[in-house]
C-alpha positions as a printed NumPy array, in Angstrom:
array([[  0.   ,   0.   ,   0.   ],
       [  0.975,   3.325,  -0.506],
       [  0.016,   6.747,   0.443],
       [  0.936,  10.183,  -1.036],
       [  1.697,  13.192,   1.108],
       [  2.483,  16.973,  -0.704],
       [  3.253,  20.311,   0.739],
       [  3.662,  23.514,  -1.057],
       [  7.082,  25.598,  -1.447],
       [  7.07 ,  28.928,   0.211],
       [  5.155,  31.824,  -0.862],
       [  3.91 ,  35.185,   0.359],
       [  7.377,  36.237,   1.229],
       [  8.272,  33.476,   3.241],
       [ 11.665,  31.932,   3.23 ],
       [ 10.076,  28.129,   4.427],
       [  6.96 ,  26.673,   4.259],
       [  6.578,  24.179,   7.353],
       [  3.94 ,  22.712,   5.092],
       [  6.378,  20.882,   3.135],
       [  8.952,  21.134,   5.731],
       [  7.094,  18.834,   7.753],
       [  6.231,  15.832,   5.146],
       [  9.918,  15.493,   4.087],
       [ 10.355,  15.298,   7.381],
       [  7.969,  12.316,   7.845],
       [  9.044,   8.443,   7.859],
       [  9.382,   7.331,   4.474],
       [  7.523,   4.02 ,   5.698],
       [  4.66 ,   3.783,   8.71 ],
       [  2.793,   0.949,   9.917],
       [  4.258,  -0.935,   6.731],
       [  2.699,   1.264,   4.657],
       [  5.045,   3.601,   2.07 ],
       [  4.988,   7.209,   2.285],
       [  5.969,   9.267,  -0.809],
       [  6.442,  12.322,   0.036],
       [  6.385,  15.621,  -2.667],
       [  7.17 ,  19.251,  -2.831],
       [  4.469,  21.14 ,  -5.286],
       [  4.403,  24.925,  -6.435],
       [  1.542,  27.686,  -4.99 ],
       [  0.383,  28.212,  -8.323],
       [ -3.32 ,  27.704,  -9.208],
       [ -3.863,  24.585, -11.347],
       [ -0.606,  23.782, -11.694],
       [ -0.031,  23.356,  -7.939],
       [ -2.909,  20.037,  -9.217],
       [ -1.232,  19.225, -12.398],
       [  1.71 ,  18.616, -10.264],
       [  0.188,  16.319,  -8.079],
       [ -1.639,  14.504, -10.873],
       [  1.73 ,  13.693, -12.749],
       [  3.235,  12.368,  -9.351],
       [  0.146,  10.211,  -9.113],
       [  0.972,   8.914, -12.201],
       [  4.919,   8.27 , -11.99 ],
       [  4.392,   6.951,  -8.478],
       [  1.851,   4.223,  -9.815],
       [  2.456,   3.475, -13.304],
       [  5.462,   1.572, -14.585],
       [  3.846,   3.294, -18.05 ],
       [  5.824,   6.097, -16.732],
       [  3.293,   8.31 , -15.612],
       [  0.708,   7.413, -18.769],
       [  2.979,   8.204, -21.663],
       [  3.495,   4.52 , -22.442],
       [  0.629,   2.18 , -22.2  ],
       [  0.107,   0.805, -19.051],
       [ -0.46 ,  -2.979, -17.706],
       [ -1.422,  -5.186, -15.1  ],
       [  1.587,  -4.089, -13.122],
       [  0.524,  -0.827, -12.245],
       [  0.455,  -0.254,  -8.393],
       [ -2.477,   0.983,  -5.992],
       [ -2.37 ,   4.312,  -4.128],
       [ -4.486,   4.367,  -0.957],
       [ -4.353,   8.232,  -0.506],
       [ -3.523,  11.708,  -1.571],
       [ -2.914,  13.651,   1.549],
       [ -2.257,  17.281,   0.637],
       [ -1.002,  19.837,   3.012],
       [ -0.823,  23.535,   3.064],
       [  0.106,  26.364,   5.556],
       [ -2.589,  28.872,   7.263],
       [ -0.542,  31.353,   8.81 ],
       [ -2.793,  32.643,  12.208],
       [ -4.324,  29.367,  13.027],
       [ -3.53 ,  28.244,  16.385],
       [ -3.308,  23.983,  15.503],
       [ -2.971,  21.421,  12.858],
       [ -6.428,  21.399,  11.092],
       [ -7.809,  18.777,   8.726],
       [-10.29 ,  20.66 ,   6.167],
       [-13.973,  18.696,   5.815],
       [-14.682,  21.051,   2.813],
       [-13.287,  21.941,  -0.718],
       [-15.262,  24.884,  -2.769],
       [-15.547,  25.335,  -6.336],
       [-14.418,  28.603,  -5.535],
       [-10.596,  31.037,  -6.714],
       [-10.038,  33.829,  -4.89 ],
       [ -6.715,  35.097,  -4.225],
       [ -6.376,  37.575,  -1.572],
       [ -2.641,  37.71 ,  -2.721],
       [ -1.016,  36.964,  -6.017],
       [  0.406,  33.505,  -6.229],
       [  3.943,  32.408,  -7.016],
       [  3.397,  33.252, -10.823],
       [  1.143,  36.63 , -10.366],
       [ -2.02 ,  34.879, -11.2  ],
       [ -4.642,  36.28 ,  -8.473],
       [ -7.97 ,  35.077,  -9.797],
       [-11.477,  36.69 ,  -8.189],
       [-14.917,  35.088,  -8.012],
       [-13.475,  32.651, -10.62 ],
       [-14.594,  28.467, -10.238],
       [-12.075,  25.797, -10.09 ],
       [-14.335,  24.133, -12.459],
       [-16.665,  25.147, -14.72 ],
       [-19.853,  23.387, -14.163],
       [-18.832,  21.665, -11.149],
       [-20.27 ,  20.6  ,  -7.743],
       [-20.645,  23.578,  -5.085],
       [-18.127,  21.599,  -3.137],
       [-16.561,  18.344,  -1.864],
       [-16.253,  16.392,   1.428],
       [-12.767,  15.068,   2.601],
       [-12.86 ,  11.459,   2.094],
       [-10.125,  11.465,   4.74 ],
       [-11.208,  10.153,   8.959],
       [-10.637,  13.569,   9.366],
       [-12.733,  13.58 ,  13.274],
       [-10.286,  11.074,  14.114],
       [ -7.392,  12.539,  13.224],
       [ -8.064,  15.59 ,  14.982],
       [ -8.787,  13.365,  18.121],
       [ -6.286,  11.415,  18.208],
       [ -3.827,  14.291,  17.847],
       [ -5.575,  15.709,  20.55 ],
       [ -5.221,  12.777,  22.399],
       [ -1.468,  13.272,  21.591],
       [ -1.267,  16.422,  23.007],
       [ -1.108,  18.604,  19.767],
       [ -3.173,  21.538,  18.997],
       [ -6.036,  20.224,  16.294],
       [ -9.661,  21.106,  15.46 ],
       [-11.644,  20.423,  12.3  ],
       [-11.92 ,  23.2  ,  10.027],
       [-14.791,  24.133,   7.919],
       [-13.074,  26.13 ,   5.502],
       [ -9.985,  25.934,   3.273],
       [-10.671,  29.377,   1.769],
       [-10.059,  30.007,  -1.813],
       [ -6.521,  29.952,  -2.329],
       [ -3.764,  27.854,  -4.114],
       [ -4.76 ,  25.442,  -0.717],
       [ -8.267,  25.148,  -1.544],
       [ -7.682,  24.843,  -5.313],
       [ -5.633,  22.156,  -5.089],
       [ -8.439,  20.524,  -2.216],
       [-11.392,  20.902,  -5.13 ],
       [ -9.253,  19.528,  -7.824],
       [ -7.845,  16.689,  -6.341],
       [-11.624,  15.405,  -4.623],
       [-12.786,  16.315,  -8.103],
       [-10.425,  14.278,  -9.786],
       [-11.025,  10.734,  -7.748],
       [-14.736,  10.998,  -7.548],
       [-14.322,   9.865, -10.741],
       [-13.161,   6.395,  -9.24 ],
       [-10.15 ,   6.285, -10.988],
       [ -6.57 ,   8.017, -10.589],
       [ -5.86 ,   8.937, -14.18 ],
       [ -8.642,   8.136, -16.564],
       [ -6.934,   4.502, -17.044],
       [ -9.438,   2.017, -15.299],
       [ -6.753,  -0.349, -13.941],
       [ -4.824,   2.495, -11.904],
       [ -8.358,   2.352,  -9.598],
       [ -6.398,   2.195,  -6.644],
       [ -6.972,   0.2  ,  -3.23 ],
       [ -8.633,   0.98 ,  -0.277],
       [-12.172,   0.491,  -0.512],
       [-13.671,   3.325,  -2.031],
       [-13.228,   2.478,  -5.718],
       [-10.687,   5.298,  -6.012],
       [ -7.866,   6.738,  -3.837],
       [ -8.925,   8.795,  -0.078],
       [ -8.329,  12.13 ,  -0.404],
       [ -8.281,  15.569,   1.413],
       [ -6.195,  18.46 ,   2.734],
       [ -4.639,  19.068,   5.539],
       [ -3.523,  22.63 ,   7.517],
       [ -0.579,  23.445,   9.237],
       [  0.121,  26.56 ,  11.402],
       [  3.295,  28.917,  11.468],
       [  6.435,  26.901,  12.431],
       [  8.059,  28.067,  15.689],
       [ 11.294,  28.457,  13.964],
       [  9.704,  29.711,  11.037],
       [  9.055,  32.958,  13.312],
       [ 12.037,  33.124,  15.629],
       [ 13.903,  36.192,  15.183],
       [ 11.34 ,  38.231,  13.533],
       [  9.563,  41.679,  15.001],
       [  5.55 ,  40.947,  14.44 ],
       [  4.716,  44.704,  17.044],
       [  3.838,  42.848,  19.84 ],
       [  1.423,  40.546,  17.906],
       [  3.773,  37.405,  17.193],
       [  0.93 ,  34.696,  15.17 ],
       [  0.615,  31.831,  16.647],
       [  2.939,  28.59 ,  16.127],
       [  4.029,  25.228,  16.476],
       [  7.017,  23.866,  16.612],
       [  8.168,  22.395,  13.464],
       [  8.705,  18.722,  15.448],
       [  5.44 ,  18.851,  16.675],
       [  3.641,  19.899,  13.286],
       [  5.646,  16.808,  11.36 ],
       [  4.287,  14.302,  14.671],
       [  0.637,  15.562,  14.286],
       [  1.101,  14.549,  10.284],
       [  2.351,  11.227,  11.13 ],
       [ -0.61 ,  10.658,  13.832],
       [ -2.904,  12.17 ,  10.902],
       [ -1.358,   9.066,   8.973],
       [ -1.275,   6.267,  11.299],
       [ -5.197,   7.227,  11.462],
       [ -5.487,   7.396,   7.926],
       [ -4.015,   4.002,   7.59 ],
       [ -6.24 ,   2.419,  10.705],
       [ -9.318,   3.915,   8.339],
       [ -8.148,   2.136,   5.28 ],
       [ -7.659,  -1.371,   7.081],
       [-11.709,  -1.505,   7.98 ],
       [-12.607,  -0.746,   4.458],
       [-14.653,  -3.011,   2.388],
       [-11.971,  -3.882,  -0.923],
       [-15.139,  -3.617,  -3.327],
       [-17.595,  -0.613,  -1.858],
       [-17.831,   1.897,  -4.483],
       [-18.57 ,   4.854,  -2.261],
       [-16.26 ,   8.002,  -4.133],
       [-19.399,   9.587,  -5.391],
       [-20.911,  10.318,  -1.917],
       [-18.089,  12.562,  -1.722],
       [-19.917,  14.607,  -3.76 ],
       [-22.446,  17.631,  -2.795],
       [-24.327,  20.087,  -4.49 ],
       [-24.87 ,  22.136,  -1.384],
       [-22.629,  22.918,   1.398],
       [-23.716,  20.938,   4.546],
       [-22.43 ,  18.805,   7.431],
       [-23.172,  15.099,   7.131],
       [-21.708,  13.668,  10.169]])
């Protein structure tokens, strides 16, 4: 089995991102299960594209879909994607993607969309198809700062969220049926995942008075591992031939659970 973990490069000024500071930081292997582990650009739609490709080259001995594929391909279990939210207090799973750009800052190549859709057409929005409750209580349990988040807002983060649920409510990985990967759900588990400020991120620097909150950077990289021992707990209790992706899906923005 294997599991994919991103975080985005710096951006906004920003020297690190603890984002993907964090997941290169994690064990390449947990619970017997591999961990890949890569770096993607805050750039709307390409910051996707990127992770699409790596789905690809991580799965397909077709190397990533430009030579036909075959029975070899291997499963993915999971896309976990992760993103910083500079002022949050914790490590927050999201429960929602929009079908909503917005940039309240340019992105790494300029582009700062407004009142634009990820997707033409598409659903209002998507649930994480992640145990995201759990992981937030067991980190909790673990002593980290975590809560459930309701919103990704409508940056590069919540661009990539959309695309990604988008893309696997399909089913499939790449638009090639026999990539379908393992797990249960007739397609990979998906969803995003928030980290705050690093500690060291901010040490040094003159915020008036009003220092944002942080975590330190071991802390943030052992509430991602927790969020993926839970992640991999999930997977084990799923039925190998539900075909569930679709109820992913919404049309309005509500809670389920």
């Amino acid at each position: 089995m294997k599991i994919l973990i991103t975080g985005f490069m710096p951006f906004g000024g920003e020297a690190v991102n603890p984002a993907w500071e964090a997941v290169k930081a994690l064990p390449d292997t947990i619970d017997g299960v591999t961990i890949l582990k890569k770096e993607i650009p805050v750039v709307f739609g390409e910051a996707f594209e990127t992770v699409r490709k790596t789905i690809l080259e991580s799965t397909c001995p077709g190397q990533g879909g430009l030579r036909p594929c075959d029975s070899q391909c291997e499963k993915l279990a999971a896309v976990v994607c992760v993103g910083q939210a500079g002022g949050r207090s914790g490590i927050t799973p999201e429960k929602v993607a929009i079908n909503l750009r917005d940039g309240r800052i340019a992105d790494n190549a300029g582009n700062q969309p407004a009142d634009e859709p990820v997707r033409d057409g598409g659903p209002v929005g998507y649930f994480s198809t992640l145990p995201v409750r759990q992981m937030v209580s067991a980190m909790t349990r673990e002593g980290i700062p975590a809560s459930l988040s309701l919103s990704a807002g409508a940056y590069v983060c919540n661009d990539l969220f959309y695309s990604l649920m988008d893309y696997l409510a399909a089913g499939k990985l790449a638009g090639d049926d026999h990539i379908s990967a393992e797990g249960g759900a007739g397609s990979a588990l998906g969803g995003f995942i928030h980290v705050p400020f690093s500690s060291e991120q901010l040490a040094g620097r003159d915020f008036g008075g009003k220092t944002p909150p942080s975590l330190p950077l071991s802390d943030i990289t052992r509430g991602l591992e927790i969020c993926l021992r839970e992640l991999i707990a999930h997977l084990q209790t799923l039925p190998r031939t539900a075909s569930s992706s679709e109820e992913s899906m919404i049309g309005e923005i509500y809670e389920t659970d």
